[in-house]
Gaussian input, Z-matrix of N, CA and C with variables (Angstrom, degrees):
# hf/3-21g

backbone

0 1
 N
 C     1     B1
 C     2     B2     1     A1
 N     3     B3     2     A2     1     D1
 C     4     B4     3     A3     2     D2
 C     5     B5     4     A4     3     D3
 N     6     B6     5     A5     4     D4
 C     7     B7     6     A6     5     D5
 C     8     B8     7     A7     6     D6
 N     9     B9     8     A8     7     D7
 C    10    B10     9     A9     8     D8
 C    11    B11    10    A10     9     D9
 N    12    B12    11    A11    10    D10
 C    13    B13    12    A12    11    D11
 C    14    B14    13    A13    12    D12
 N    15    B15    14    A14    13    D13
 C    16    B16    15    A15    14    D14
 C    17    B17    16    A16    15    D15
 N    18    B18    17    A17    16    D16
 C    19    B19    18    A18    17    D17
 C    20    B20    19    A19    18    D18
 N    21    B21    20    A20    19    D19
 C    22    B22    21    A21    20    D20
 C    23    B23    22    A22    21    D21
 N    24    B24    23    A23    22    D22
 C    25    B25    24    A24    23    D23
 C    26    B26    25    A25    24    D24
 N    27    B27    26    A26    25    D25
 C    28    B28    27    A27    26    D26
 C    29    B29    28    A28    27    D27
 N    30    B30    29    A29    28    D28
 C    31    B31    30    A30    29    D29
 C    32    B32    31    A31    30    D30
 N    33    B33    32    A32    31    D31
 C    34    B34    33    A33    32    D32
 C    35    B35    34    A34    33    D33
 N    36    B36    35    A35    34    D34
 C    37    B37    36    A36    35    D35
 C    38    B38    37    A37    36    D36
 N    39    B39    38    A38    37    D37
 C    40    B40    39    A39    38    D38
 C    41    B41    40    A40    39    D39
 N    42    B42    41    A41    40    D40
 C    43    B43    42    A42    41    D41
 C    44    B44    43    A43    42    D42
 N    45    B45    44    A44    43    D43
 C    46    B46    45    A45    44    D44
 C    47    B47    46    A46    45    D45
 N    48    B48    47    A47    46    D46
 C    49    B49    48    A48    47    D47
 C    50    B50    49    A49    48    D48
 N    51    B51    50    A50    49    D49
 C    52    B52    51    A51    50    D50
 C    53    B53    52    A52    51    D51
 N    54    B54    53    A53    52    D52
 C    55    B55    54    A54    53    D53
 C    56    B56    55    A55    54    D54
 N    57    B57    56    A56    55    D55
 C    58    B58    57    A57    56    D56
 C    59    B59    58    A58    57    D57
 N    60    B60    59    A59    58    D58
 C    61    B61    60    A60    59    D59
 C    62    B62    61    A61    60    D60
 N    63    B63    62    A62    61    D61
 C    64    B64    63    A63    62    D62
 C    65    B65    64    A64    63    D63
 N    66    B66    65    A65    64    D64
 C    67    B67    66    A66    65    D65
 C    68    B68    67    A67    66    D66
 N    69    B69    68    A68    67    D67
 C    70    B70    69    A69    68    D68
 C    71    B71    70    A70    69    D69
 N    72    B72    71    A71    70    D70
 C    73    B73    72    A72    71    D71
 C    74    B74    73    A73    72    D72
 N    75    B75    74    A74    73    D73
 C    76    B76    75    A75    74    D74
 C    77    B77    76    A76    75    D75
 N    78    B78    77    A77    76    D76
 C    79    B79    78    A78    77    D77
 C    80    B80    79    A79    78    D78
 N    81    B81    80    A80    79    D79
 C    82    B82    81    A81    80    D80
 C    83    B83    82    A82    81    D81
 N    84    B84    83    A83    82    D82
 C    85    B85    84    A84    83    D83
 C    86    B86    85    A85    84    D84
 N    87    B87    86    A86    85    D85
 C    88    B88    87    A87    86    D86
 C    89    B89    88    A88    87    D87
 N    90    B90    89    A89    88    D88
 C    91    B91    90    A90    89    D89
 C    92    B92    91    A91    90    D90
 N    93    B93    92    A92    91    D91
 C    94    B94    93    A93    92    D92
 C    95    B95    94    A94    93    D93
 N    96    B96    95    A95    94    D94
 C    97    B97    96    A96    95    D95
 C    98    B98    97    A97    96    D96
 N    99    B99    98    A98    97    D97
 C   100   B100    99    A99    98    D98
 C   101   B101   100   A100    99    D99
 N   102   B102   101   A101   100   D100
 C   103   B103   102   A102   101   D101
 C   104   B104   103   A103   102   D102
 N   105   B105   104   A104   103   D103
 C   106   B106   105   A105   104   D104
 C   107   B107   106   A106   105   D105
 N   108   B108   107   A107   106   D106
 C   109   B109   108   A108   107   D107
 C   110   B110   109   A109   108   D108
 N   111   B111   110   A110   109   D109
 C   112   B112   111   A111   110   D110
 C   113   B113   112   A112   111   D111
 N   114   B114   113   A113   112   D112
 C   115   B115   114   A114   113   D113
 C   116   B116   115   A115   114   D114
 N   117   B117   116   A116   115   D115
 C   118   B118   117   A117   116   D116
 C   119   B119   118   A118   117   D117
 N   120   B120   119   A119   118   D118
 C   121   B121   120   A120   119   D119
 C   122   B122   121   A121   120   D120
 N   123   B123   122   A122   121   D121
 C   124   B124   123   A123   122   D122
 C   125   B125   124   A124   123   D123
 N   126   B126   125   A125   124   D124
 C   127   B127   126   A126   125   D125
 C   128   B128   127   A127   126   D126
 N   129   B129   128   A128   127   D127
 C   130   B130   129   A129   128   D128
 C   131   B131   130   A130   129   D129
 N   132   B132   131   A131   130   D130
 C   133   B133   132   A132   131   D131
 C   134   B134   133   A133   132   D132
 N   135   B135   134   A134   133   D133
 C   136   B136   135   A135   134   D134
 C   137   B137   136   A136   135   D135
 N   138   B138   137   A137   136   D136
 C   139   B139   138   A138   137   D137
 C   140   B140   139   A139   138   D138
 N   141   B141   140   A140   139   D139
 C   142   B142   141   A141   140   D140
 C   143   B143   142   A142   141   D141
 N   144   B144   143   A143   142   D142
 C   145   B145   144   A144   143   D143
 C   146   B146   145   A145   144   D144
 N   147   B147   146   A146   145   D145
 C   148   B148   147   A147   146   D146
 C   149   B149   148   A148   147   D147
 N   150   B150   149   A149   148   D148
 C   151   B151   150   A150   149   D149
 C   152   B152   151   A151   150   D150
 N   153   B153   152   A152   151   D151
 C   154   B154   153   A153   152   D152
 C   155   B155   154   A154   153   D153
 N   156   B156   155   A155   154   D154
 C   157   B157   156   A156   155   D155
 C   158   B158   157   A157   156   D156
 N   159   B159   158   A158   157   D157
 C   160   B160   159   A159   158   D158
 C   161   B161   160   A160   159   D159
 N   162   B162   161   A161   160   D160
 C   163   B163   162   A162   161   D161
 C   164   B164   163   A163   162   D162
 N   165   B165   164   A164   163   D163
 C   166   B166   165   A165   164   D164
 C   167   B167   166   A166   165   D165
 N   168   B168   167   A167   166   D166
 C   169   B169   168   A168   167   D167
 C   170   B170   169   A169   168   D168
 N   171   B171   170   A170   169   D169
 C   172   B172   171   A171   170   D170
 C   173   B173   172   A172   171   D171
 N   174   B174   173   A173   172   D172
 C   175   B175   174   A174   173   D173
 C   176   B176   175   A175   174   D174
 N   177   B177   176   A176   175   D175
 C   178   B178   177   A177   176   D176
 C   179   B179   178   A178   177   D177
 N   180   B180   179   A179   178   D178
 C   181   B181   180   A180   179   D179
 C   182   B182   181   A181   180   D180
 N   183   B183   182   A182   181   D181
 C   184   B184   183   A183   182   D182
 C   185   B185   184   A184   183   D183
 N   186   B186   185   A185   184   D184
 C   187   B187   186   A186   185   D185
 C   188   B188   187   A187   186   D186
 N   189   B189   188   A188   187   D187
 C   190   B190   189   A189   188   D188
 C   191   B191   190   A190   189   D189
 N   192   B192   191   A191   190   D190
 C   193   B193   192   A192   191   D191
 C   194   B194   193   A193   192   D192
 N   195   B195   194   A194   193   D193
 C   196   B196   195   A195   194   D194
 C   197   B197   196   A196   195   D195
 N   198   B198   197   A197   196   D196
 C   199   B199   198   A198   197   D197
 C   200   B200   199   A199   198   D198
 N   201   B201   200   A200   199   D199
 C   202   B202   201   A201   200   D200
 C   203   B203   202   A202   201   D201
 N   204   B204   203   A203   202   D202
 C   205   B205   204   A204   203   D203
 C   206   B206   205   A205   204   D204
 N   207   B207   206   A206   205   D205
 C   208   B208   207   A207   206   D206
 C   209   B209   208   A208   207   D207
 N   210   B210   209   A209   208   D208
 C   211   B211   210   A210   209   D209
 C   212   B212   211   A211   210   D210
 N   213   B213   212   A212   211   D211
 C   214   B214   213   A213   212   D212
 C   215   B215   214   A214   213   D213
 N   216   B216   215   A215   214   D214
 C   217   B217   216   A216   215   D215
 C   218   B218   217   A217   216   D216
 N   219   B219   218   A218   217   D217
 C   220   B220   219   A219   218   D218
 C   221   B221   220   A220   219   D219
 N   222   B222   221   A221   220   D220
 C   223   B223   222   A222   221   D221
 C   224   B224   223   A223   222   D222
 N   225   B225   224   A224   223   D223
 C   226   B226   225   A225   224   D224
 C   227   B227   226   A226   225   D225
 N   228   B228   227   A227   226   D226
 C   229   B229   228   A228   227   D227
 C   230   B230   229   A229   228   D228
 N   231   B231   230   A230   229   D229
 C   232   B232   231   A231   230   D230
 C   233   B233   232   A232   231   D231
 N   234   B234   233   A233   232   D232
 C   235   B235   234   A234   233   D233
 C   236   B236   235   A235   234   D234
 N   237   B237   236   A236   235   D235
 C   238   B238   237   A237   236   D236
 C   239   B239   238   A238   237   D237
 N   240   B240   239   A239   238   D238
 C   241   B241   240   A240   239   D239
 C   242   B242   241   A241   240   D240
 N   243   B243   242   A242   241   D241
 C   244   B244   243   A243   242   D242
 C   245   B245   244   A244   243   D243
 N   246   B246   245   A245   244   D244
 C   247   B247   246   A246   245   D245
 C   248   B248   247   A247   246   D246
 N   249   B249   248   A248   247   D247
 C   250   B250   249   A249   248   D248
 C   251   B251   250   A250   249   D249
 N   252   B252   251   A251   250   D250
 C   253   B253   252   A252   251   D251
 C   254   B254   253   A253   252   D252
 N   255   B255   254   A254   253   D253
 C   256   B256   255   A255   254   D254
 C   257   B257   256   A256   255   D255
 N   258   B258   257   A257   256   D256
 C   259   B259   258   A258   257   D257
 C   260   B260   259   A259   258   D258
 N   261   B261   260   A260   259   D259
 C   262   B262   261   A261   260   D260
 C   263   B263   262   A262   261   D261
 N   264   B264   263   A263   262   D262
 C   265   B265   264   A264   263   D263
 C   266   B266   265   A265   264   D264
 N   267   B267   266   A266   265   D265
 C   268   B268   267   A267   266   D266
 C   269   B269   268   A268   267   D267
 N   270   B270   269   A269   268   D268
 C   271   B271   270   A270   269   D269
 C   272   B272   271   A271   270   D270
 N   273   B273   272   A272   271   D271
 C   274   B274   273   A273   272   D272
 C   275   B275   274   A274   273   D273
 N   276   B276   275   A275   274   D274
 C   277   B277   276   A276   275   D275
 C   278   B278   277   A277   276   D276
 N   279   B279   278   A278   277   D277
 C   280   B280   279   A279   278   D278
 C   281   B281   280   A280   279   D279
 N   282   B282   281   A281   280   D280
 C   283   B283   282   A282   281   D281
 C   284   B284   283   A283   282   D282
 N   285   B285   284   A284   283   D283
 C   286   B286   285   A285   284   D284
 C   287   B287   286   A286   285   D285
 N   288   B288   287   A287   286   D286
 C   289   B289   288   A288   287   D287
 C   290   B290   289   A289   288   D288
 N   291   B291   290   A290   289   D289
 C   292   B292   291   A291   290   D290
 C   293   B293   292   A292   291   D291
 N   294   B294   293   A293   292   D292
 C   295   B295   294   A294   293   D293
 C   296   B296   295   A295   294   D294
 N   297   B297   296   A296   295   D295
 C   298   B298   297   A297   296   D296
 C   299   B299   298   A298   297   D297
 N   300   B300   299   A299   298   D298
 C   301   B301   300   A300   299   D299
 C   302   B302   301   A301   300   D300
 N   303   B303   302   A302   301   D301
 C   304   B304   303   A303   302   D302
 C   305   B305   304   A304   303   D303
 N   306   B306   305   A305   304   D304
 C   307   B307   306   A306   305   D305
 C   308   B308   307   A307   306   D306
 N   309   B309   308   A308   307   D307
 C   310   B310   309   A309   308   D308
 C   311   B311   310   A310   309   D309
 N   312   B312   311   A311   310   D310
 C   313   B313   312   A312   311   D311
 C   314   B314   313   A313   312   D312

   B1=1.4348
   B2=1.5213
   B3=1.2128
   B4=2.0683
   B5=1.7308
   B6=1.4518
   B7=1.5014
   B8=1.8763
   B9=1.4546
   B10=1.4392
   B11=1.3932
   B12=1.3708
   B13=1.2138
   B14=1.9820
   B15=1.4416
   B16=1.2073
   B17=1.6450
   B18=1.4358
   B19=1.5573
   B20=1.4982
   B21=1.4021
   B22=1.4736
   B23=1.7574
   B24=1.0503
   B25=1.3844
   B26=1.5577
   B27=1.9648
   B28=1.5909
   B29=1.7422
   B30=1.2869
   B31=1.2111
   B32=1.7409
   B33=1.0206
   B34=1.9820
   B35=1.9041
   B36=1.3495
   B37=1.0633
   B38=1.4263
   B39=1.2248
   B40=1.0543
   B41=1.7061
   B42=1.7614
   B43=1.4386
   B44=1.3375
   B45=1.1258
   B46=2.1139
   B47=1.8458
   B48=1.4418
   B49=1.6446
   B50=1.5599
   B51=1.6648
   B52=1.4046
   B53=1.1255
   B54=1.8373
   B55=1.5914
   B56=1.3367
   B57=0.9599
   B58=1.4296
   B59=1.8803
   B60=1.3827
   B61=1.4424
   B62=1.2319
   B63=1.5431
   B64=1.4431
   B65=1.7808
   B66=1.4075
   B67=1.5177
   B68=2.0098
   B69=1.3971
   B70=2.0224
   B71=1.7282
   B72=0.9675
   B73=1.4389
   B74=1.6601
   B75=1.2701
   B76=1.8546
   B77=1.6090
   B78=1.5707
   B79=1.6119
   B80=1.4935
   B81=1.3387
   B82=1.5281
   B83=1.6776
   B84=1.4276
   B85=1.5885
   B86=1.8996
   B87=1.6023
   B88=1.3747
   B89=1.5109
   B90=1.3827
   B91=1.5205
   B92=1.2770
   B93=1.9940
   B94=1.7333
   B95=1.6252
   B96=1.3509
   B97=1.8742
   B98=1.2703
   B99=1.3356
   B100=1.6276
   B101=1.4599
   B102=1.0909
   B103=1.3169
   B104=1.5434
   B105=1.8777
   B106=1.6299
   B107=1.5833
   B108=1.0337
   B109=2.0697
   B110=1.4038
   B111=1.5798
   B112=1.3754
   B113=2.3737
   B114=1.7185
   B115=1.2397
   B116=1.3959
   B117=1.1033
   B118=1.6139
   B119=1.5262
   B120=1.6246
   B121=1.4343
   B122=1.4261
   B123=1.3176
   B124=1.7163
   B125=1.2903
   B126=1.3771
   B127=1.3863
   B128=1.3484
   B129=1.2401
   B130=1.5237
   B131=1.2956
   B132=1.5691
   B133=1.4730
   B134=1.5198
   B135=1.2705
   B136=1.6907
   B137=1.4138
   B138=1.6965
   B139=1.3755
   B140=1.5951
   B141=1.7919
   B142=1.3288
   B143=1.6769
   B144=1.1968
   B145=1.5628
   B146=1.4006
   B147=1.9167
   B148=1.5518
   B149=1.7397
   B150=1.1171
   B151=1.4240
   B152=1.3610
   B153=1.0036
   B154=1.9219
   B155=1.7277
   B156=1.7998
   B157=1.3781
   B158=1.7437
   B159=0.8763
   B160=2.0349
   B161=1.4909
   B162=1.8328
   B163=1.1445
   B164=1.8501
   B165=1.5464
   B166=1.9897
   B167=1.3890
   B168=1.6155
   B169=1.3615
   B170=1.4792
   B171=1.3704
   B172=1.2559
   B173=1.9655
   B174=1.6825
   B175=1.5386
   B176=1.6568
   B177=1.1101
   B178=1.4928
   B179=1.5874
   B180=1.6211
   B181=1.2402
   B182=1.6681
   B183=1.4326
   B184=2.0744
   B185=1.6102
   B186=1.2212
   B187=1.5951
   B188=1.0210
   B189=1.1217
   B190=1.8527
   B191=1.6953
   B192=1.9501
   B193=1.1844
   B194=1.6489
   B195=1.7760
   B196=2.0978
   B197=1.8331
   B198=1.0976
   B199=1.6486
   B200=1.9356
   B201=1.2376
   B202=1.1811
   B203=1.5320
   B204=0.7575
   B205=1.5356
   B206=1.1950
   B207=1.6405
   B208=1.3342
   B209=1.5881
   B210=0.9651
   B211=1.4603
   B212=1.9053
   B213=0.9166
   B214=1.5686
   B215=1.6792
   B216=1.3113
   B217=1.6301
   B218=1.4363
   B219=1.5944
   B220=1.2962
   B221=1.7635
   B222=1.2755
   B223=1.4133
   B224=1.5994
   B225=1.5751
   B226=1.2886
   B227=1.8036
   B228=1.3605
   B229=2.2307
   B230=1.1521
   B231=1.6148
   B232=1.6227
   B233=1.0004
   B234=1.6163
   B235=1.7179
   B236=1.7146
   B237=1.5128
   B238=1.7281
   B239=1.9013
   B240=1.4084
   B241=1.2385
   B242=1.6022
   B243=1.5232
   B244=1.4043
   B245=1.9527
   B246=1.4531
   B247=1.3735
   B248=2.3503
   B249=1.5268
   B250=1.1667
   B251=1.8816
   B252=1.2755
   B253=1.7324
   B254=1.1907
   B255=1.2077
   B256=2.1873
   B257=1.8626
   B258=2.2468
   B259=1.3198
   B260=1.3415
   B261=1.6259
   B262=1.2804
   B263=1.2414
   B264=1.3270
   B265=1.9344
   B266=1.4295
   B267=1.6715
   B268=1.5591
   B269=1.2673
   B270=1.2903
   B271=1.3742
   B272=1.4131
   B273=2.0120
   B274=1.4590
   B275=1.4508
   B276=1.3883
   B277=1.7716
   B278=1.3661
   B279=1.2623
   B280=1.5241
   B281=1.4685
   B282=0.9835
   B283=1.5141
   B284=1.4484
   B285=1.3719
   B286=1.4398
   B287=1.3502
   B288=1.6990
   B289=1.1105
   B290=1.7202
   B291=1.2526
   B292=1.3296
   B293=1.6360
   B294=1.3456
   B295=1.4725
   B296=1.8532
   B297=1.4571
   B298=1.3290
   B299=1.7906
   B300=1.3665
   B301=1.5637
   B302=1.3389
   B303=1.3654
   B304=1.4051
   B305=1.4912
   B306=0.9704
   B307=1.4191
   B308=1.6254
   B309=1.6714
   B310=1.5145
   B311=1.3916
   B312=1.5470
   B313=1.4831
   B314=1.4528
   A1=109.12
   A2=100.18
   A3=97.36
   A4=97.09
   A5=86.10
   A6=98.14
   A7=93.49
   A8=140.21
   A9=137.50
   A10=108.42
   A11=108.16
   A12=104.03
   A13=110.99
   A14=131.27
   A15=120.70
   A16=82.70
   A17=98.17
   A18=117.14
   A19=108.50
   A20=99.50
   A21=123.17
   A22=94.70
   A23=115.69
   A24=123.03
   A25=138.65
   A26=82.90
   A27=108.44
   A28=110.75
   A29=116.24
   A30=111.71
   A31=81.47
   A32=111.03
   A33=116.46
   A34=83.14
   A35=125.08
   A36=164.70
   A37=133.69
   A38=150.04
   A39=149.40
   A40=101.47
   A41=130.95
   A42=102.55
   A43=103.95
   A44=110.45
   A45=101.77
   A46=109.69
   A47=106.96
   A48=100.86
   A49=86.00
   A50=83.88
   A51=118.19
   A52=124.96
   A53=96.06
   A54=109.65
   A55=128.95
   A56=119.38
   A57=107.92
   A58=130.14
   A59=85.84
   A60=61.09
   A61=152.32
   A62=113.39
   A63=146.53
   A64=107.74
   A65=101.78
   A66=95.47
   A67=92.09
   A68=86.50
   A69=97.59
   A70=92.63
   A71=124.21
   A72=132.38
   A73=94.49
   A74=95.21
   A75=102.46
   A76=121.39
   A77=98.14
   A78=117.31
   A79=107.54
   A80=137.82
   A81=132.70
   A82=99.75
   A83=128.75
   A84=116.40
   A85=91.13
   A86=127.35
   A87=120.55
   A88=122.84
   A89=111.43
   A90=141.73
   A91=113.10
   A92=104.13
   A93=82.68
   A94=106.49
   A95=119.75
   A96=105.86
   A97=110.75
   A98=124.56
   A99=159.67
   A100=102.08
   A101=140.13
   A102=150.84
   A103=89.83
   A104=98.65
   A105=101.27
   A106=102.19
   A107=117.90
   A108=120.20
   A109=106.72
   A110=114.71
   A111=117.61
   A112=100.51
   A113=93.99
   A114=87.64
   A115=143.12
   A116=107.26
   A117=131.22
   A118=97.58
   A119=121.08
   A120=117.07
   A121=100.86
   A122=129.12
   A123=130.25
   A124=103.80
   A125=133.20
   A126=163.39
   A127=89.61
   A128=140.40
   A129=99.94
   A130=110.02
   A131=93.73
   A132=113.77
   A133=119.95
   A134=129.88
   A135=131.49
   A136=105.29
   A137=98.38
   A138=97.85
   A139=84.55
   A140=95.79
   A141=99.03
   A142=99.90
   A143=128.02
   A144=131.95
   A145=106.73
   A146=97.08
   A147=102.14
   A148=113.03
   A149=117.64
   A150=134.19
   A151=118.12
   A152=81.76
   A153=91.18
   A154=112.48
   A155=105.37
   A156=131.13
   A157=102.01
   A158=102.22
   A159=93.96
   A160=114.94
   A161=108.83
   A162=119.58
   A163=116.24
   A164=99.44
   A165=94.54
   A166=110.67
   A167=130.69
   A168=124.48
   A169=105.49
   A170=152.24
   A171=146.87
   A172=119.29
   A173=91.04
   A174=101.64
   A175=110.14
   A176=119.42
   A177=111.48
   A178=105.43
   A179=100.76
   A180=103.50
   A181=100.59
   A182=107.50
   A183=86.12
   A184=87.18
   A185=112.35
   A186=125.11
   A187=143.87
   A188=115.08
   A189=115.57
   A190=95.43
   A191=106.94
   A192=114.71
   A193=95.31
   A194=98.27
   A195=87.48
   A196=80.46
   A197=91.60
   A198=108.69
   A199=95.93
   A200=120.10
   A201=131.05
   A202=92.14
   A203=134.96
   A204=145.87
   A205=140.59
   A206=142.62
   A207=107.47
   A208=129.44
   A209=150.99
   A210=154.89
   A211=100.85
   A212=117.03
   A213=135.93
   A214=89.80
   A215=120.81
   A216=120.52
   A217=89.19
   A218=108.20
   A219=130.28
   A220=92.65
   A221=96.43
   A222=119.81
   A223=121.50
   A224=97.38
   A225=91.07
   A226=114.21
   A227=90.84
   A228=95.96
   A229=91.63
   A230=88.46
   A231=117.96
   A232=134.49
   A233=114.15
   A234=112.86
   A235=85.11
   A236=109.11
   A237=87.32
   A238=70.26
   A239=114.23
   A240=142.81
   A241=118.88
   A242=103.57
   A243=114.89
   A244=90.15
   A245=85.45
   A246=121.56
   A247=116.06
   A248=93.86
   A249=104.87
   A250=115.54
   A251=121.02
   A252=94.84
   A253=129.24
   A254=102.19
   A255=88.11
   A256=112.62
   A257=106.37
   A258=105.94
   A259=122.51
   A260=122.75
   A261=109.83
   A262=127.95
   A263=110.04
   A264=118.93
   A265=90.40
   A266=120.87
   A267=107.49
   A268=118.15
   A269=132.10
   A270=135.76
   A271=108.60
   A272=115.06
   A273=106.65
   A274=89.08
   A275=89.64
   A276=105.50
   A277=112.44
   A278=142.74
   A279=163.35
   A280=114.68
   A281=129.49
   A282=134.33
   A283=126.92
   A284=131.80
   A285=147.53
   A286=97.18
   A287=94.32
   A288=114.57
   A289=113.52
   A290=133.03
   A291=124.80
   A292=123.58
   A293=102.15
   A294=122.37
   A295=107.41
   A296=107.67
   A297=126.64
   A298=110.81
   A299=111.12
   A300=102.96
   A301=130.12
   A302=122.73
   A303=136.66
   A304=104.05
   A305=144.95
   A306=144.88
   A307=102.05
   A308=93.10
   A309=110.55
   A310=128.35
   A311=107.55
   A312=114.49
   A313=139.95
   D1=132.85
   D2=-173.16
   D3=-110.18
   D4=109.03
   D5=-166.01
   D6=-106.02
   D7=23.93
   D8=159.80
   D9=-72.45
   D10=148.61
   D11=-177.43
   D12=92.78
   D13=-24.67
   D14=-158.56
   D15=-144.46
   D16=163.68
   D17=179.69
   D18=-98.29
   D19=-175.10
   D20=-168.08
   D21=-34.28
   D22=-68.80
   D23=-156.63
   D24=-81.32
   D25=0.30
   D26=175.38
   D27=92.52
   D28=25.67
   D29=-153.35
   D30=-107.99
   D31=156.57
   D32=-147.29
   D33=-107.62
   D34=129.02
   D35=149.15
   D36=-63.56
   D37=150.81
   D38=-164.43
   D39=-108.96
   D40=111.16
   D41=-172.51
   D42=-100.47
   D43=136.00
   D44=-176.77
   D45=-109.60
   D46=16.71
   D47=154.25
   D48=-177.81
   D49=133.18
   D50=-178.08
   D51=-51.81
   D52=-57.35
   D53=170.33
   D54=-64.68
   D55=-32.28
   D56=152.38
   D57=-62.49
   D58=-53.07
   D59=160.88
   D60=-120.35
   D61=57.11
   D62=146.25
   D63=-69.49
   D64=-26.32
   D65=-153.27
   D66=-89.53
   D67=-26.77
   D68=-171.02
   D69=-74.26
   D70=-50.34
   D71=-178.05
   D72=-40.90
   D73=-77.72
   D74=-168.20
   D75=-43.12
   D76=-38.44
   D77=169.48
   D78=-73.29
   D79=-43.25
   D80=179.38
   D81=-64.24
   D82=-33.38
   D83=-156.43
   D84=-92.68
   D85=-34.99
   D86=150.14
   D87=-16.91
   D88=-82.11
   D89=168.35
   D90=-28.98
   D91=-55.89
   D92=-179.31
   D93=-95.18
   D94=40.91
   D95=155.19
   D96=-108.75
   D97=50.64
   D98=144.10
   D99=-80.18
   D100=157.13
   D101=-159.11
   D102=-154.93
   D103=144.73
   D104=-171.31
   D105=-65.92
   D106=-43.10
   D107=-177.38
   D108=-37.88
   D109=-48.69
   D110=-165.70
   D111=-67.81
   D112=-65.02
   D113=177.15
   D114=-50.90
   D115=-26.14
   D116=-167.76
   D117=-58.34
   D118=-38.57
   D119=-163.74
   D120=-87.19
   D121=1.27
   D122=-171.75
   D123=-109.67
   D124=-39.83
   D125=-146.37
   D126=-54.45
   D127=145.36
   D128=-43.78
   D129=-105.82
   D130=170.32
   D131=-141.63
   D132=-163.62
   D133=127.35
   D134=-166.78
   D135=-145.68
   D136=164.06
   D137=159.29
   D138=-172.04
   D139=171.10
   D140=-171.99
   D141=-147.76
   D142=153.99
   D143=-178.36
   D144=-177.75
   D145=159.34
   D146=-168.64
   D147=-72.34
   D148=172.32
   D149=173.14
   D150=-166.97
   D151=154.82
   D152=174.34
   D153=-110.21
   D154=128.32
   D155=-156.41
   D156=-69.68
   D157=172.62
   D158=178.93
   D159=-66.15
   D160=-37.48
   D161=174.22
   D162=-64.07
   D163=4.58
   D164=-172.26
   D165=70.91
   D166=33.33
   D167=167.08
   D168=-91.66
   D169=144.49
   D170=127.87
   D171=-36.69
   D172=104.82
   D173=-172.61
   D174=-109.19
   D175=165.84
   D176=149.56
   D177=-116.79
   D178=160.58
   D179=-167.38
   D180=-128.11
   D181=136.23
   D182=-176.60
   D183=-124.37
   D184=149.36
   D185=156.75
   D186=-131.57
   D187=114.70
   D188=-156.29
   D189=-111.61
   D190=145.63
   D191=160.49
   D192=-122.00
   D193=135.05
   D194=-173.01
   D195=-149.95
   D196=162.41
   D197=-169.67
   D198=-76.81
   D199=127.09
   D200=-176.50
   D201=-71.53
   D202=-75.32
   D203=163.45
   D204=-80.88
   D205=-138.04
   D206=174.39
   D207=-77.39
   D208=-148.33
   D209=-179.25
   D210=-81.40
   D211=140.34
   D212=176.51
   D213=55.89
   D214=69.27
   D215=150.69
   D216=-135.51
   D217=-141.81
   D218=-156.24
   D219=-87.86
   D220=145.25
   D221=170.22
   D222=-107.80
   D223=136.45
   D224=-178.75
   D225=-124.28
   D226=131.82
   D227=178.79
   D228=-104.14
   D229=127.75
   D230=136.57
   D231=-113.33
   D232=173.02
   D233=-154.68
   D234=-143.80
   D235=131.00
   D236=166.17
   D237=-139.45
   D238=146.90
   D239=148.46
   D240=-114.29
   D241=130.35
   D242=-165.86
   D243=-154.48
   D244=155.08
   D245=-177.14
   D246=-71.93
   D247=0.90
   D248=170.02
   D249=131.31
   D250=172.81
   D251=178.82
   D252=-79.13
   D253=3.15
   D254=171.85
   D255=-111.27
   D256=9.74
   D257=144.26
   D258=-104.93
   D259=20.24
   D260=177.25
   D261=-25.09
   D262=-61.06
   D263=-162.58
   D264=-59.65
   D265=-48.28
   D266=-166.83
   D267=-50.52
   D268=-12.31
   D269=-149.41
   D270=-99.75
   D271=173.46
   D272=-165.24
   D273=-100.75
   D274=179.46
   D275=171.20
   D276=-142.92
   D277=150.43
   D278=171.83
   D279=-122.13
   D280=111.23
   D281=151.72
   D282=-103.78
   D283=177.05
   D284=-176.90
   D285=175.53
   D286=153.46
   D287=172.92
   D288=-106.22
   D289=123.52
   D290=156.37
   D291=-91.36
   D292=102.86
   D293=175.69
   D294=-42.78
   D295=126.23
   D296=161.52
   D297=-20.81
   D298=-77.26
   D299=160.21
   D300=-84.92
   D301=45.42
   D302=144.65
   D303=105.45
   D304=-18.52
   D305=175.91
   D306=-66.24
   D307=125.60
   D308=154.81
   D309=-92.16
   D310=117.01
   D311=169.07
   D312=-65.30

């Protein structure tokens, strides 16, 4: 499911650079070959570091796994790739949900 471009809930978004979010896409489908068993014991949990975008820009990339709801349900990853911290807002984002018994939404 190519969930770049749209939020938590699948609701369709406006994307205003590609390359980025090709790069959040590629980083969200990474993220979810985590299995909920594995995440559940880290939850929640992020990190963020530089990379370089497909186009060869210097990006940062942050990734958070945080309980969509209360503690031991469904988890939700996000992906935001941006051009550094004072383009955050410019930047894309990717989410999914990983379902309690292992299904991604």
């Amino acid at each position: 499911m190519s969930t770049a471009g749209r939020d938590e809930i699948g609701a369709k978004r406006q994307v205003s650079d590609p390359d980025l979010a090709e790069m959040a896409e590629d980083e969200l489908t990474r993220a979810l070959t985590l299995k909920w068993s594995e995440l559940s014991a880290i939850t929640p949990w992020g990190d963020s570091y530089e990379g370089v975008s497909p186009a060869g820009r210097q990006v940062m990339v942050d990734r958070s796994y945080i309980w969509r709801g209360a503690a031991g349900g469904d988890i939700l990853v996000e992906v935001a790739v941006y051009g550094g911290p004072s383009r955050y807002d410019a930047g894309e984002r990717a989410s999914a949900v990983i379902a309690r018994g292992g299904n991604k939404q």
